[in-house]
C-alpha positions in Angstrom: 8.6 -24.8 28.0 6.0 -27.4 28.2 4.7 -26.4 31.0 4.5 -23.0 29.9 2.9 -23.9 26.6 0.2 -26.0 28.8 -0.6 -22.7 30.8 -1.2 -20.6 27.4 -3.0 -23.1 24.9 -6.4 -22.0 26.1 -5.3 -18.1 25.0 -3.6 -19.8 21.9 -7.2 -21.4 20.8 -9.0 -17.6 21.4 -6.5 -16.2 19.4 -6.5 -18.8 16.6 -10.6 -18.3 16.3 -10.3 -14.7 16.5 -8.0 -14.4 13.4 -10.4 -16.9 11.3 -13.1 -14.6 11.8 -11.4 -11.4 11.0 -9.6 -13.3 8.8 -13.1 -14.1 6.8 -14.2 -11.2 6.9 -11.6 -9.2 5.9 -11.6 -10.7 2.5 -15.5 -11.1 2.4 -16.6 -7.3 2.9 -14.2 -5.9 -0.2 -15.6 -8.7 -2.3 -19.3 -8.5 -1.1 -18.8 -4.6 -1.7 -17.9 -5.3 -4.7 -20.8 -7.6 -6.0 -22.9 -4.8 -4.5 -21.9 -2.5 -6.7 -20.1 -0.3 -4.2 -17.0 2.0 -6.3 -13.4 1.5 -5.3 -13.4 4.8 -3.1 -16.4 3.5 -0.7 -14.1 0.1 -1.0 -11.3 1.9 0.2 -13.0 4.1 2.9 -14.6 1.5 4.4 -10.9 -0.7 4.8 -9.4 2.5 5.9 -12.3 2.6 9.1 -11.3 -0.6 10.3 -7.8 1.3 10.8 -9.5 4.0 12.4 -10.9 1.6 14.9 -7.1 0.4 15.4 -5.9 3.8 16.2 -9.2 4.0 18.8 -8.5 1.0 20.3 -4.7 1.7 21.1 -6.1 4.4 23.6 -9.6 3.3 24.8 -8.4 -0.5 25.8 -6.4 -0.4 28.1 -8.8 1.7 30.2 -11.5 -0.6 29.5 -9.2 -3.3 30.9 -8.3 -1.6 34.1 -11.9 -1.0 34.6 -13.3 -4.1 33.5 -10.3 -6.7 34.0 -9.1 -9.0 31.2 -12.2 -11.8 30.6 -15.0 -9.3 31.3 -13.5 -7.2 28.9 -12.9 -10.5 26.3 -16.6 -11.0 26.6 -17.7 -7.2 26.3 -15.7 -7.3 22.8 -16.2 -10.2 21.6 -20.2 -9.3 21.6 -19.2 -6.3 20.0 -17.4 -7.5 17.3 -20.3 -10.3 16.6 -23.2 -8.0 16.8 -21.3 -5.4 14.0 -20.9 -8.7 12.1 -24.4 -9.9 11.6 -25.5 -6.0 11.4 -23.2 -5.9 8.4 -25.0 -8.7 6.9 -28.5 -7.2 7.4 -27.3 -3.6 6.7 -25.7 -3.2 3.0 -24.8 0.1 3.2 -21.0 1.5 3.0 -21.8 4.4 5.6 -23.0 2.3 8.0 -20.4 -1.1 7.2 -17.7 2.2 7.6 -19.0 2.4 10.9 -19.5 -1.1 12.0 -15.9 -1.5 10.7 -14.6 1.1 13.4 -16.2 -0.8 16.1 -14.7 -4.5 14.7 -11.6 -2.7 14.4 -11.4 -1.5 18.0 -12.6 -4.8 19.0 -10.0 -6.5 17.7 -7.7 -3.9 19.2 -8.7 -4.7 23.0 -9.1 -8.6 22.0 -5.4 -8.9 21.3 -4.2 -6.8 24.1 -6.2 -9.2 26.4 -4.5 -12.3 24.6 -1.0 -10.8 24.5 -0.5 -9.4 28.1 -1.9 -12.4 29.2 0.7 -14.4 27.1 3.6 -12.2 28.9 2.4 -12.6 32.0 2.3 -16.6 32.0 5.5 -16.9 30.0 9.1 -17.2 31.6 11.8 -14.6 30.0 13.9 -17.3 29.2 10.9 -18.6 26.8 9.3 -15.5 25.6 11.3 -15.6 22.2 9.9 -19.3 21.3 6.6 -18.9 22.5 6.1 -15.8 20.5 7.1 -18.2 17.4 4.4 -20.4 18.0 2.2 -17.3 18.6 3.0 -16.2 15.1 2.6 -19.3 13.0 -1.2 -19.9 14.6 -1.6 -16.1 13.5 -0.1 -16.7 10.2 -2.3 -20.2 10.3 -5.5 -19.0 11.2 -5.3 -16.2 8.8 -4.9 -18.8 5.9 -7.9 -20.5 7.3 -10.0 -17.7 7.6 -9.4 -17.3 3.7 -10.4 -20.8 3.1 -13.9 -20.5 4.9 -14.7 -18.2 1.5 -15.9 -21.6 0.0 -18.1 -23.1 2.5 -20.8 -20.4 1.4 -22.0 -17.6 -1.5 -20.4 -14.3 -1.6 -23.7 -12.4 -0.8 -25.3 -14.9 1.2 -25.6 -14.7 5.4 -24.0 -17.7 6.0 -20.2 -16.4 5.7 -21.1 -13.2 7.8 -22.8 -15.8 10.3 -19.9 -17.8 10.5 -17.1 -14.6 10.9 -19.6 -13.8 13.8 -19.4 -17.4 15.3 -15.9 -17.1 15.3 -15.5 -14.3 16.9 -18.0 -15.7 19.7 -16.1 -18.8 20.0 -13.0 -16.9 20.8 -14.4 -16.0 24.2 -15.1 -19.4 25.7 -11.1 -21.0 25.6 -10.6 -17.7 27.6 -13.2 -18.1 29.7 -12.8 -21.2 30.9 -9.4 -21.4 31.8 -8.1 -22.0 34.6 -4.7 -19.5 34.4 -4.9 -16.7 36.5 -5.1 -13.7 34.4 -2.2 -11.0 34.9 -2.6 -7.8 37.0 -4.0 -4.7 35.1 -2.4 -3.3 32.7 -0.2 -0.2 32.6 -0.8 2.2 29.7 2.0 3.9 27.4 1.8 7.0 26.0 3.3 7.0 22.5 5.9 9.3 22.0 6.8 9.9 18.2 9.0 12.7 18.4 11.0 10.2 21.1 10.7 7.2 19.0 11.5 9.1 15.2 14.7 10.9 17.3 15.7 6.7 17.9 15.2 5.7 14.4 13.7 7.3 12.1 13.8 4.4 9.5 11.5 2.3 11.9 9.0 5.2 11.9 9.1 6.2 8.7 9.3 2.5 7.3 6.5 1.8 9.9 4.0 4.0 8.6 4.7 3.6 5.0 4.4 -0.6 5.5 1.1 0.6 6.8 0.3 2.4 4.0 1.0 -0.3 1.8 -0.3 -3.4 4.1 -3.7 -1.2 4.7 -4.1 -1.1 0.8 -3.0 -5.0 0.1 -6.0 -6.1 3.0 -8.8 -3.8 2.2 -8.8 -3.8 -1.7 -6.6 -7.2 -2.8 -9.6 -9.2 -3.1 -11.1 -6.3 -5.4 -7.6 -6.8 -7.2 -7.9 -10.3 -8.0 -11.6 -10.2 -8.7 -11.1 -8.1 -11.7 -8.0 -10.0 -12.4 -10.1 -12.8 -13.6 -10.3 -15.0 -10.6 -13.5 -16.9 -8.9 -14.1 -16.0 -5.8 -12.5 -19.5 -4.6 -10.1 -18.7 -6.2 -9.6 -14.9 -4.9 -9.3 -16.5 -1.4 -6.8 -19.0 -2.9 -4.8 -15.6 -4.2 -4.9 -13.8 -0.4 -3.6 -17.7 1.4 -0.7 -17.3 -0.7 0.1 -13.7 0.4 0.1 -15.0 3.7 2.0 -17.7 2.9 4.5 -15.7 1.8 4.8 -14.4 5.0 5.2 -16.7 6.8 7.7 -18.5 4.7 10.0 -15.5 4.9 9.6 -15.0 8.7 12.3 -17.1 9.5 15.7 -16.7 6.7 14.7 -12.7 7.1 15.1 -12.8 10.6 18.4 -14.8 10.3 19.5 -12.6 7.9 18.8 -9.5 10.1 20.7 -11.0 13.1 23.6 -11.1 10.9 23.7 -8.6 8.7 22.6 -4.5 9.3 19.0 -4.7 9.7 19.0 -1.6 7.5 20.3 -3.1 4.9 18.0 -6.2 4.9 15.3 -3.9 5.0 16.4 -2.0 2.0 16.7 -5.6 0.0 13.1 -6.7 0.9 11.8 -3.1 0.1 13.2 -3.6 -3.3 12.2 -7.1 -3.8 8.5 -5.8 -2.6 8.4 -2.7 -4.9 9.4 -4.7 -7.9 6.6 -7.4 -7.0 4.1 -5.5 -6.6 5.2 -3.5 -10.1 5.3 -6.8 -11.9 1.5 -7.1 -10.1 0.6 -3.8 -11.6 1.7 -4.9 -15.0 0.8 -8.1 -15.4 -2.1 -8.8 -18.5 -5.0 -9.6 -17.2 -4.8 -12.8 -19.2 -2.2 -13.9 -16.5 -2.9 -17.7 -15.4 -3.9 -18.5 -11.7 -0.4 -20.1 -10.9 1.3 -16.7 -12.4 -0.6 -14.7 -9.9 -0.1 -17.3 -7.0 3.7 -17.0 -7.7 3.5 -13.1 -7.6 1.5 -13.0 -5.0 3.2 -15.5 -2.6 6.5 -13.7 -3.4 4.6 -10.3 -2.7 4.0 -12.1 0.8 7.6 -11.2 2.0 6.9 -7.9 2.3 4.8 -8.9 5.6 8.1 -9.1 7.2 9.2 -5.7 6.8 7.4 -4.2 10.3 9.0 -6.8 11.9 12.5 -5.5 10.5 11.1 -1.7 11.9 10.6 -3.0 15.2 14.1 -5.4 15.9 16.2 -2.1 14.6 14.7 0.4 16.7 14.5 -2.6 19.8 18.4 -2.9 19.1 18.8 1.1 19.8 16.6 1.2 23.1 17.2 -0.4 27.0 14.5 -3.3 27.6 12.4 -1.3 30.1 11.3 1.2 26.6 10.3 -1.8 24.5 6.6 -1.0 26.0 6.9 2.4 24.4 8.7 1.3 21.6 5.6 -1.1 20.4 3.2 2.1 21.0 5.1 4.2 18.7 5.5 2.2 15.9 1.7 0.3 16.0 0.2 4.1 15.9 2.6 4.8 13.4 1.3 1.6 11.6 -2.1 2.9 11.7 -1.7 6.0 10.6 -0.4 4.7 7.1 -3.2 2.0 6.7 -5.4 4.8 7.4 -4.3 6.9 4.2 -3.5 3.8 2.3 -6.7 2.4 1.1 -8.0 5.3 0.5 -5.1 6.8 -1.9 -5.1 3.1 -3.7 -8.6 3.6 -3.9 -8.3 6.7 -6.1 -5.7 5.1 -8.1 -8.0 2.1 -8.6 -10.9 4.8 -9.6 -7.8 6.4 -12.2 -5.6 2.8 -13.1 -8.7 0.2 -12.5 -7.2 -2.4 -10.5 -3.6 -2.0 -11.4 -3.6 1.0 -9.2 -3.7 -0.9 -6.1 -0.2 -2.5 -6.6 1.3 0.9 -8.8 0.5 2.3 -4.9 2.2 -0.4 -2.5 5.1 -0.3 -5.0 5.5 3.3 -4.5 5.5 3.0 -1.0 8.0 0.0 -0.5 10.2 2.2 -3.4 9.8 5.3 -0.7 11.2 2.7 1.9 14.2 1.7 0.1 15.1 5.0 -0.9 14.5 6.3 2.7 16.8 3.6 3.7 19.1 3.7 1.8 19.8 7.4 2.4 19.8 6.2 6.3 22.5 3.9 5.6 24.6 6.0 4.0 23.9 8.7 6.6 24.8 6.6 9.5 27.2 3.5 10.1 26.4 0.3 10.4 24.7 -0.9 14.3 27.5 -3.0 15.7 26.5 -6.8 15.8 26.9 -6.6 20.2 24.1 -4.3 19.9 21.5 -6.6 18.6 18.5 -8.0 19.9 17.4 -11.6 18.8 14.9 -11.1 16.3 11.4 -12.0 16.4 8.3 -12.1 14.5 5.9 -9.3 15.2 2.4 -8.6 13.4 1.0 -5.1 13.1 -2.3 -5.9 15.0 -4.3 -3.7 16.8 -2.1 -4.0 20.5 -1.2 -0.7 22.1 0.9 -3.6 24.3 2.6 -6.0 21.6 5.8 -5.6 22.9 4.7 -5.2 26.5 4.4 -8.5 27.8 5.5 -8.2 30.9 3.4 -5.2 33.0 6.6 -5.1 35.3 8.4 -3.1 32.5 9.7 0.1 33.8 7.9 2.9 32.0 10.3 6.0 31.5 11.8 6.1 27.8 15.4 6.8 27.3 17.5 5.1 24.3 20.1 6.1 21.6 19.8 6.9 18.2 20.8 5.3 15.2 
């Protein structure tokens, strides 16, 4: 293991200053947009491109990378992604920051697929589970750090896009210097929906309503808590603890899940989410900070619900199909945080900011209903069946499950 970790910390360090930037930024546009006067729609648009971009990157990546091979194509995005920073900064416009977003959001796409397929490829079987731990918990790290970096500058100023862009530079050079071989080219999966709704339709279904609902909470939250009350310190204070909720909940979820139908705990959290993000809705905007830190670092465990979509349907398919497994269910991913700013948007226009969190519970109520129906439809997966759980993030990966390019590529699997 140590060995293995000493092979991968260079990929580790890209991926930590990759997620500070995005990280950063993702929180500064919808509050800069904001202070500029942009209304909740253009907010909402805007958040929804850099989904667009997701979707994009799923399917022009992996060619770029069997052209290009894996550093070239590190440095080809990370320029990208750095120039649509600093053009964001001298451009204030939401047309073209809906356009830069695309490209930052396709960037990101083909930067993690780099960094993951490199991870598999360097990383024994026998490890895979724990490395992908400490994978997650510098994601989860670095996301809380990006949020931090709102107070080392003015909301408005060039400094903070300057420093999202540095970030995003930085992530090239642990990449580029290392010394581990990088893996052969990658292999690219064609997502089958109809194949992967047929093997469970709950982790389709749930995956693109979390999307829905996790597309809303990123591109307008910050918009939320702005006109809750809160400084902009403050608003990044508000998004650390979402993501600390998260994380938190990674860990007893996944437990729970091993033990108990994953259908089930997925129906629990759904509910526990949906009444959060209710009590969010209602909440006076009188509410003290630590009120809303509370809500929002118990609204955090609803970042755990793709990984419950993607252990159930895992459970249902042979090893050799977790490739097109991770396809499915990260287009499917995409295609709600597509739609999901955009309708929270509206209701923001219609509810002012309570609509954002009136949506998301919605969606999370559509989940548990959905699920429950599921449960009653079919039995319960036998424990013999399971798959160790493991914490996956919806990023923009057409290959988060494919970490080994050996992987046999024709689907087949059972359904639940």
């Amino acid at each position: 293991m140590r060995n293995t970790l000493i092979n991968i910390v260079a990929l580790l360090f890209s991926a930590f200053f990759m997620i500070v930037g995005t990280g950063l930024l993702g929180t500064l546009l919808p509050l800069q947009a904001d202070l500029e006067g942009f209304s909740s729609l253009s907010i909402g648009l805007i958040g929804s491109s850099r989904f667009v971009g997701f979707i994009l990157g799923c399917l022009i990546c992996p060619v770029l990378v069997m052209r290009s091979g894996h550093i070239r194509t590190m440095a080809i995005l990370s320029a990208t992604m750095a120039c649509s920073i600093l053009t964001m900064a001298i451009f204030v416009d939401p047309i073209i920051w809906g356009l830069l977003y695309v490209f930052i959001g396709i960037s990101m796409s083909g930067m993690f697929m780099v960094i993951e397929s490199w991870l598999n490829d360097r990383t024994e079987n026998e490890f895979r589970g724990r490395v992908f731990s400490v994978y997650a918990v510098i994601v989860f790290i670095a996301s809380i750090v990006g949020q931090q970096l709102l107070g080392l500058g003015e909301i408005g100023s060039f400094e903070l896009f300057s420093l999202a862009a540095m970030m995003a530079i930085i992530a090239l050079v642990p990449t580029a210097v290392t010394k581990s071989v990088a893996p052969a080219p990658l292999q690219s999966a064609n997502p089958r929906f109809l194949w992967g709704y047929t093997i469970s339709p709950i982790a389709v279904v749930g995956c693109v309503l979390v999307g829905f609902a996790n597309g809303s909470m990123w591109s307008l939250a910050p918009v939320y808590a702005r006109f809750s009350g809160l400084s902009f310190s403050e608003v990044g204070w508000f998004m650390t603890a979402i993501i600390a909720g998260g994380a938190i909940s990674q860990w007893p979820i996944g437990r729970l899940s091993d033990k108990f139908d994953r259908r089930f705990v997925l129906l629990c959290v759904a509910i526990f989410s949906g009444l959060t993000g209710l009590s969010l809705a209602l909440i006076p905007i009188t509410a003290s900070l630590t009120t809303l830190l509370v809500l929002a670092t118990c609204y955090g465990i609803s970042l755990s619900m793709y990984s419950l979509c993607a252990a159930h349907i895992n459970d249902l398919v042979e090893k050799k199909d977790f490739v097109h497994v991770a396809g499915v269910l990260l287009l499917s991913f995409g295609l709600g945080a597509v739609c999901g700013p955009i309708v929270s948007s509206i209701m923001m226009e219609t509810f002012a900011h309570y609509g954002l969190f009136m949506t998301t519970a919605a969606a999370h109520a559509t989940i548990a209903l959905y699920t429950f129906y599921r449960l009653v439809l079919k039995p319960r997966t036998k424990p013999e069946n399971f798959e160790p759980f493991v914490v996956t993030m919806p990023k923009p990966s057409p290959v988060v499950s494919n970490l080994d390019p050996r992987i046999d590529s024709s689907p087949t699997g059972k359904s639940d």
